[in-house]
PLY file of the C-alpha trace (Angstrom):
ply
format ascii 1.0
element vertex 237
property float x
property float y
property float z
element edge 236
property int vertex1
property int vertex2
end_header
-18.49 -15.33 -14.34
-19.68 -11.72 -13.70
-18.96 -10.50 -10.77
-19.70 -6.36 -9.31
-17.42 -5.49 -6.55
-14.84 -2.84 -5.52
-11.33 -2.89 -6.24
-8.12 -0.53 -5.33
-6.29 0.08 -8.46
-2.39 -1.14 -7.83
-0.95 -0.70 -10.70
-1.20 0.43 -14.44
1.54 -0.97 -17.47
0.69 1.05 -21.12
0.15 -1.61 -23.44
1.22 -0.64 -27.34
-0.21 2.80 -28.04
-3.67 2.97 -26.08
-4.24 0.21 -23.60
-3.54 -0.90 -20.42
-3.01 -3.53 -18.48
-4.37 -2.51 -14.74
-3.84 -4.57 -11.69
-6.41 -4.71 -9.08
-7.03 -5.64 -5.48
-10.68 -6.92 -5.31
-12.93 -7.36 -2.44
-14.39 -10.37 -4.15
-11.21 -12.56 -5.76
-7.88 -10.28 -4.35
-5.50 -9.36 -7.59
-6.60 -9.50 -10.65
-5.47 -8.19 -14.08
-7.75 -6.58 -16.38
-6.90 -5.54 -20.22
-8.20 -1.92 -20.85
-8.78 -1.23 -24.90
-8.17 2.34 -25.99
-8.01 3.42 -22.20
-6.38 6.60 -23.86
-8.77 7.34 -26.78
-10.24 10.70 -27.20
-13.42 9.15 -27.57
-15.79 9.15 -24.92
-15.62 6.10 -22.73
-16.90 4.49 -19.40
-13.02 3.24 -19.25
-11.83 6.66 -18.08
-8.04 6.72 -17.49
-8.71 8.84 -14.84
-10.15 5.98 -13.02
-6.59 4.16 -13.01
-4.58 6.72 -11.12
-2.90 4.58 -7.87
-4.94 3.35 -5.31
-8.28 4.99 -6.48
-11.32 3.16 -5.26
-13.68 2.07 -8.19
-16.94 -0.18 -8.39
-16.60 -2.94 -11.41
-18.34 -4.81 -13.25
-16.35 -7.74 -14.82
-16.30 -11.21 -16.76
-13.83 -13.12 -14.57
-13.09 -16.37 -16.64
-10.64 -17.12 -13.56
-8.01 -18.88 -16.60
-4.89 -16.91 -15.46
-5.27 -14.47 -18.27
-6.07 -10.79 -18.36
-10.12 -10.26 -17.53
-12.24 -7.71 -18.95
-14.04 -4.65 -17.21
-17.93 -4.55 -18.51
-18.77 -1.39 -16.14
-16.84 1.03 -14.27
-17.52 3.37 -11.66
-15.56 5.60 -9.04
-16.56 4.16 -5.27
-15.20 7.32 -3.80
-14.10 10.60 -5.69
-11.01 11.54 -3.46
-11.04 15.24 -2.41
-7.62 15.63 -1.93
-5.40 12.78 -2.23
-4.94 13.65 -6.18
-4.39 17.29 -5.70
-2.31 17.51 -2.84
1.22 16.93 -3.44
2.03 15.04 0.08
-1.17 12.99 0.00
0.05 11.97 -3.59
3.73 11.12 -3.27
2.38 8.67 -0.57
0.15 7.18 -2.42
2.45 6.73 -5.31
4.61 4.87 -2.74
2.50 2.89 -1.14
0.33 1.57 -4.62
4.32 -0.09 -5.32
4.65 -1.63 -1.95
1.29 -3.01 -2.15
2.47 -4.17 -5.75
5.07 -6.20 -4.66
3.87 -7.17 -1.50
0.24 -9.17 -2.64
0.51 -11.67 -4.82
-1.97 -14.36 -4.36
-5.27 -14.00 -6.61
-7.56 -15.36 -3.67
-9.97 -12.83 -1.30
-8.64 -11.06 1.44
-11.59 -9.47 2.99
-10.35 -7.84 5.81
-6.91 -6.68 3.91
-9.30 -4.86 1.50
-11.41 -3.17 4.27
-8.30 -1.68 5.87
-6.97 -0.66 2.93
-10.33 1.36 1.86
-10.79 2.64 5.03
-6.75 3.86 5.27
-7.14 5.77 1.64
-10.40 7.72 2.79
-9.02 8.65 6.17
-6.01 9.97 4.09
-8.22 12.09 2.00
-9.89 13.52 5.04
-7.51 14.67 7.40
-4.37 16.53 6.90
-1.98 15.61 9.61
-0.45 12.53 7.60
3.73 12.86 7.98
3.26 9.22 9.43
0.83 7.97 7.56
2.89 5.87 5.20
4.84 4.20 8.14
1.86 3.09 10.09
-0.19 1.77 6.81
2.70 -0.17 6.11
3.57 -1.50 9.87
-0.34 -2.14 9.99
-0.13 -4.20 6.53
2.00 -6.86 8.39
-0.71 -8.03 9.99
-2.64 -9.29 7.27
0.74 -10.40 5.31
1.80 -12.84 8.15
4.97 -11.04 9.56
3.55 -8.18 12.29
6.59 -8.43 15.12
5.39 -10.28 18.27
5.29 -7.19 20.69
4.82 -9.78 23.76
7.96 -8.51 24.84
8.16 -4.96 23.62
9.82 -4.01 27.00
13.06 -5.49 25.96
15.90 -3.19 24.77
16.60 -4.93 21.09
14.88 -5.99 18.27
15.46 -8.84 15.96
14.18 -7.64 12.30
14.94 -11.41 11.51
12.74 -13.25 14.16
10.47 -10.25 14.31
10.81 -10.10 18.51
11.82 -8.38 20.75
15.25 -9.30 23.05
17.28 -8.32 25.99
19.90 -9.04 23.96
21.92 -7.02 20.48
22.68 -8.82 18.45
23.74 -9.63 14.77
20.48 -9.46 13.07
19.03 -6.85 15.87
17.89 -2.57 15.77
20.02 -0.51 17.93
18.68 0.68 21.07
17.81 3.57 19.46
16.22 2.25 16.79
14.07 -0.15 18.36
13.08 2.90 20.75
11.81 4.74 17.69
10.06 1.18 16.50
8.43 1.12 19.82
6.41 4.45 19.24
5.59 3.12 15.64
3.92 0.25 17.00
1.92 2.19 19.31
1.02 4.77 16.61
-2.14 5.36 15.31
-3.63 7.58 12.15
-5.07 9.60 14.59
-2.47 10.11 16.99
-0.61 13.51 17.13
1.75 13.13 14.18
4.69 15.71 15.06
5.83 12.48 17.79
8.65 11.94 14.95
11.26 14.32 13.77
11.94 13.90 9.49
15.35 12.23 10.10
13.58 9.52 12.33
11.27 9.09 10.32
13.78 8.31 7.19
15.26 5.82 9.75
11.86 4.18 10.40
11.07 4.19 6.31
14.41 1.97 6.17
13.79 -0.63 9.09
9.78 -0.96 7.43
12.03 -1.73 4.31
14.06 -4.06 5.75
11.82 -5.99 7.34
9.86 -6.55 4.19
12.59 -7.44 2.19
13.38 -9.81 5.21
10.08 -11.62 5.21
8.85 -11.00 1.81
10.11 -13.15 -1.30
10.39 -10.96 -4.32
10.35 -7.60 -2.62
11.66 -4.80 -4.24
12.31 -1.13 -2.81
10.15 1.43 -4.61
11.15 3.28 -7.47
9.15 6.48 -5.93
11.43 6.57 -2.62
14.00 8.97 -3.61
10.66 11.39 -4.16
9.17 10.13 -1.35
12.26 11.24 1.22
12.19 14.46 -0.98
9.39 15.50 -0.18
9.03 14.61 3.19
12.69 15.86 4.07
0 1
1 2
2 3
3 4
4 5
5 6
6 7
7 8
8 9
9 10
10 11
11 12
12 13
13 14
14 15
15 16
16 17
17 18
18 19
19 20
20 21
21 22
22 23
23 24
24 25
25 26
26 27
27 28
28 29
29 30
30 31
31 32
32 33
33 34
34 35
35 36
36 37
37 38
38 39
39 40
40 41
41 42
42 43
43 44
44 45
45 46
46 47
47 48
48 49
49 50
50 51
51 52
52 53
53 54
54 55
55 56
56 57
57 58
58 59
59 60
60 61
61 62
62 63
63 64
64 65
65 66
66 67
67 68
68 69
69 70
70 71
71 72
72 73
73 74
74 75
75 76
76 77
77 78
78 79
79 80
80 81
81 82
82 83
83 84
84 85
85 86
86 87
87 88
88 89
89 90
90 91
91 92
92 93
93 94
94 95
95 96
96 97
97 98
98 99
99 100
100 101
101 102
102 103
103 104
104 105
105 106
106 107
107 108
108 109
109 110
110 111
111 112
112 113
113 114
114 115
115 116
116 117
117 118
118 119
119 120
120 121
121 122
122 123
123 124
124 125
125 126
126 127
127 128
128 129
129 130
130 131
131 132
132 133
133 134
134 135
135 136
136 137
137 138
138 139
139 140
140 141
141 142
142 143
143 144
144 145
145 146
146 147
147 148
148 149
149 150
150 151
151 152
152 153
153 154
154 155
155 156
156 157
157 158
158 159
159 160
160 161
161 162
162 163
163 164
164 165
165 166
166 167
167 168
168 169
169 170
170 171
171 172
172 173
173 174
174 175
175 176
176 177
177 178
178 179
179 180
180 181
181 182
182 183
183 184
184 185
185 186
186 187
187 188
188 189
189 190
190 191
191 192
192 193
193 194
194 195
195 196
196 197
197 198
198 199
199 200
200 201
201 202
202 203
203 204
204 205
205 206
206 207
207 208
208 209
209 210
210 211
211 212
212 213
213 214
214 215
215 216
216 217
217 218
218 219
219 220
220 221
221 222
222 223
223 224
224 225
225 226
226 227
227 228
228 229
229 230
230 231
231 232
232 233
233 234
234 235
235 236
């Protein structure tokens, strides 16, 4: 079936000497996986591998045979040429981050409309503003949502909360933030991309990078911590 729609590039895996394999979240079907032939020849192609940098924005073209194996692009076209995100070193770290929590966080090939809006619309606010030291921890607090585990803030008022049960509780214990933690978690929650972004000092938000990790580790089968962290907390340190 050919199908035209947008996709957010996840992921990229070299395959022998000049192909890839490039995973895609589609507005149309969710992940897919499409081969890439000599996406690193010198000759001149509409397969640019330019266009498979992490979480760049492209318009496809594509036979989807929909038979668990790899598809094929036909036509391929930047949706939106990022001003910024690929040249500034901040904007880039993040995005290397984020394109491997996405990868292990989706794994279902079925359409998740409003999980692809947010996502586009996250990346091209990034590229357009420059006050982003949280922008990492909100996207991926904000991700929850459409993944099935945001934390029930009907009782954010309470002291404690329980990364297992994802609530909040008068009470600390075992599986529960400290007080101070949860405070910090509190301001997340009520954080948005445009809110003033200095609200966090670096070391809290190192400690808010760990409890996002937790959490998905806690409610996510297969999670893995990102190879790019040790960058990530360089950079931002």
């Amino acid at each position: 079936m050919l199908i035209k729609t947008k996709a957010i590039v996840i992921s990229t895996i070299k395959y022998q000497e000049k192909s890839l394999i490039v995973k895609c979240f589609t507005e149309s079907d969710g992940l897919k996986s499409y081969f890439v032939q000599s996406a690193f020849s010198s000759k001149k192609s509409n397969q640019k591998i330019a266009y498979f940098q992490p979480l760049t924005i492209l318009e496809i073209e594509a036979n989807h045979k929909n038979k668990g194996t790899l598809e094929h692009f036909k036509e391929i076209k930047l949706a939106t040429a990022f001003q910024s995100i690929n040249t500034n070193i901040y904007k880039s770290t993040i995005v290397i981050f984020l394109s491997e929590i996405i990868h292990h966080s989706i794994h279902e090939e079925e359409k998740n409309q409003d999980l692809f809006t947010f996502l586009e619309t996250a990346l091209l606010w990034l590229d357009n503003h420059e006050e982003i030291a949280n922008f990492h921890l909100i996207l991926m607090l904000e991700m929850t949502k459409f993944l099935g585990f945001y934390p029930d803030d009907s009782d954010i008022e309470l002291n404690f909360f329980d990364i297992n049960e994802g609530i909040f509780t008068p009470f600390h214990g075992i599986n529960s933030l400290s007080e101070h933690e949860t405070h910090l978690f509190k301001k997340l929650i009520n954080l948005k991309f445009d809110s003033n972004q200095k609200v966090f000092a670096a070391i809290e938000r190192q400690i808010l990078l760990k409890i996002l990790l937790d959490f998905y580790t806690i409610h996510l089968d297969g999670f893995k911590k990102p190879k790019s962290l040790d960058v990530l907390k360089e950079v931002f340190s």
